[in-house]
C-alpha positions as CSV (number, residue, x, y, z in Angstrom):
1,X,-46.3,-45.7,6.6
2,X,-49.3,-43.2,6.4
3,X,-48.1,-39.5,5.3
4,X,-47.0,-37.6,2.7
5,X,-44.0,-39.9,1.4
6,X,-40.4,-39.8,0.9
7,X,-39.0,-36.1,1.2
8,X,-36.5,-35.6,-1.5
9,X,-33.2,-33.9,-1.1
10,X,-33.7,-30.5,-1.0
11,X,-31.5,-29.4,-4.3
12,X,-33.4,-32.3,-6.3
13,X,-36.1,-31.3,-8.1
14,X,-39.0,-32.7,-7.0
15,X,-40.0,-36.3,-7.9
16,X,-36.6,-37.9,-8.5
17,X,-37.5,-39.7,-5.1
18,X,-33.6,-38.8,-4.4
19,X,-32.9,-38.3,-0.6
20,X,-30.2,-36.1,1.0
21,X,-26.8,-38.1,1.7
22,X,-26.1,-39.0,5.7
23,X,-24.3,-36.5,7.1
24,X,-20.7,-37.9,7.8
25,X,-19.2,-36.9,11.2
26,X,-15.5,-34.5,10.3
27,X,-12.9,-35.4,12.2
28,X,-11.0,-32.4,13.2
29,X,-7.1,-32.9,12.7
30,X,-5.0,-33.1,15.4
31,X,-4.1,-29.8,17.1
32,X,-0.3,-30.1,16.8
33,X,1.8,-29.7,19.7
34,X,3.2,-26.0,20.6
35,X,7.2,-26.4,20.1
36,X,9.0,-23.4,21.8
37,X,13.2,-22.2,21.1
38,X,15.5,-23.8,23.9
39,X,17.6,-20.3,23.5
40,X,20.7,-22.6,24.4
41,X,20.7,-24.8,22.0
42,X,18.4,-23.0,18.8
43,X,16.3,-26.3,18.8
44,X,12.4,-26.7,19.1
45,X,10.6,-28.7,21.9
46,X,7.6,-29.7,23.8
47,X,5.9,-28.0,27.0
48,X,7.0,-31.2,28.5
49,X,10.4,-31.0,27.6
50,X,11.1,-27.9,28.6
51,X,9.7,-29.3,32.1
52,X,11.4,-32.0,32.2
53,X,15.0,-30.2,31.3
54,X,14.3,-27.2,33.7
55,X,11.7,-28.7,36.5
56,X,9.3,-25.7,35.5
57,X,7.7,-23.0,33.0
58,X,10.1,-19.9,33.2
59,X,11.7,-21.4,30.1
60,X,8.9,-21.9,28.4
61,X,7.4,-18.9,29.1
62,X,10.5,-17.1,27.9
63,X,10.7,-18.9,24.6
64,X,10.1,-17.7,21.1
65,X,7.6,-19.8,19.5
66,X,8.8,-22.0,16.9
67,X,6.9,-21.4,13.7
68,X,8.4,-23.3,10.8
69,X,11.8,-23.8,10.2
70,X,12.5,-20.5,13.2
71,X,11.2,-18.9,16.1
72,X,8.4,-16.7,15.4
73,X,10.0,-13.4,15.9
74,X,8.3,-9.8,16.7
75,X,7.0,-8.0,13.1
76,X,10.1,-6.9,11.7
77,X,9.6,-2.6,10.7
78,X,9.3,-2.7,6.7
79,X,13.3,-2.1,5.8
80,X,13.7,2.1,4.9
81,X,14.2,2.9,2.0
82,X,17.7,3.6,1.1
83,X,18.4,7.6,0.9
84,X,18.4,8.9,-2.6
85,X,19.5,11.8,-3.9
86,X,18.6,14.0,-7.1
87,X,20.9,13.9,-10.0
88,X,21.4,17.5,-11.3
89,X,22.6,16.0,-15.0
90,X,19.1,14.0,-15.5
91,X,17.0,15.2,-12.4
92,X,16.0,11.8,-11.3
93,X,17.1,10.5,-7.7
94,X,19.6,8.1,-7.1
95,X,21.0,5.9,-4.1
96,X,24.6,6.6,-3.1
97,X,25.1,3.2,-4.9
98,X,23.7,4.6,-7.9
99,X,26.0,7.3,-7.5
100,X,29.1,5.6,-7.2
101,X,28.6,3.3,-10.1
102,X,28.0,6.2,-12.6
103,X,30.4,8.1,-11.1
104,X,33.1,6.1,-9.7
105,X,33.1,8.0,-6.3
106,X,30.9,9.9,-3.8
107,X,31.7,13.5,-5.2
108,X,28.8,14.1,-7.2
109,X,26.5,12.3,-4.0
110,X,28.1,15.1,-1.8
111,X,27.5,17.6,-4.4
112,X,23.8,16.6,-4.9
113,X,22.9,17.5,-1.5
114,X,19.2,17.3,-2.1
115,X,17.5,14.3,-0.7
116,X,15.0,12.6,-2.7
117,X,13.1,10.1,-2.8
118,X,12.4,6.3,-4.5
């Protein structure tokens, strides 16, 4: 053909006469189905099975999502942290647990009044 040549790939240097590889279509991976929590049994299931069990979507609609191994659940609030309480012997702060291990009882917890904390 008339023209400048071969275009090289365009990370080759010039010259190597090395063209760019065919671009190779992706296939996408399947979009797995949406399982929802039958709340009277605990197990997961289809859009269609819920249809098919109830004859309609106010099940479904209802349903936690099933994520996993469970339900996908509303953010659980980070636990508290467990009240602690300041030691007047060392001045560190304790948990009532703490307490009762060095203390054997829930005197000195009672006693230390002040809240502190971890």
């Amino acid at each position: 053909g008339k023209g400048g040549g071969k275009k090289g790939h365009p990370l080759a240097p010039p010259g190597l006469g090395i063209s760019a590889p065919a671009a190779v279509p992706v296939a996408k991976p399947p979009a797995a189905e949406e399982l929802r929590i039958d709340i009277s049994d605990g197990n997961a299931y289809t859009k269609a099975d819920f249809v098919q069990q109830y004859s309609g979507l106010v099940e479904w609609n209802a349903a936690p999502k099933y994520v996993g191994r469970k339900a996908a659940a509303a953010p659980a609030a980070a636990p508290a942290a467990p009240e602690t309480r300041i030691d007047p012997a060392d001045g560190n702060a304790y948990t009532l647990e703490d307490f009762k291990a060095c203390y054997g009882g829930t005197k000195e917890w009672n006693a230390a009044g002040t809240k502190g904390s971890l």
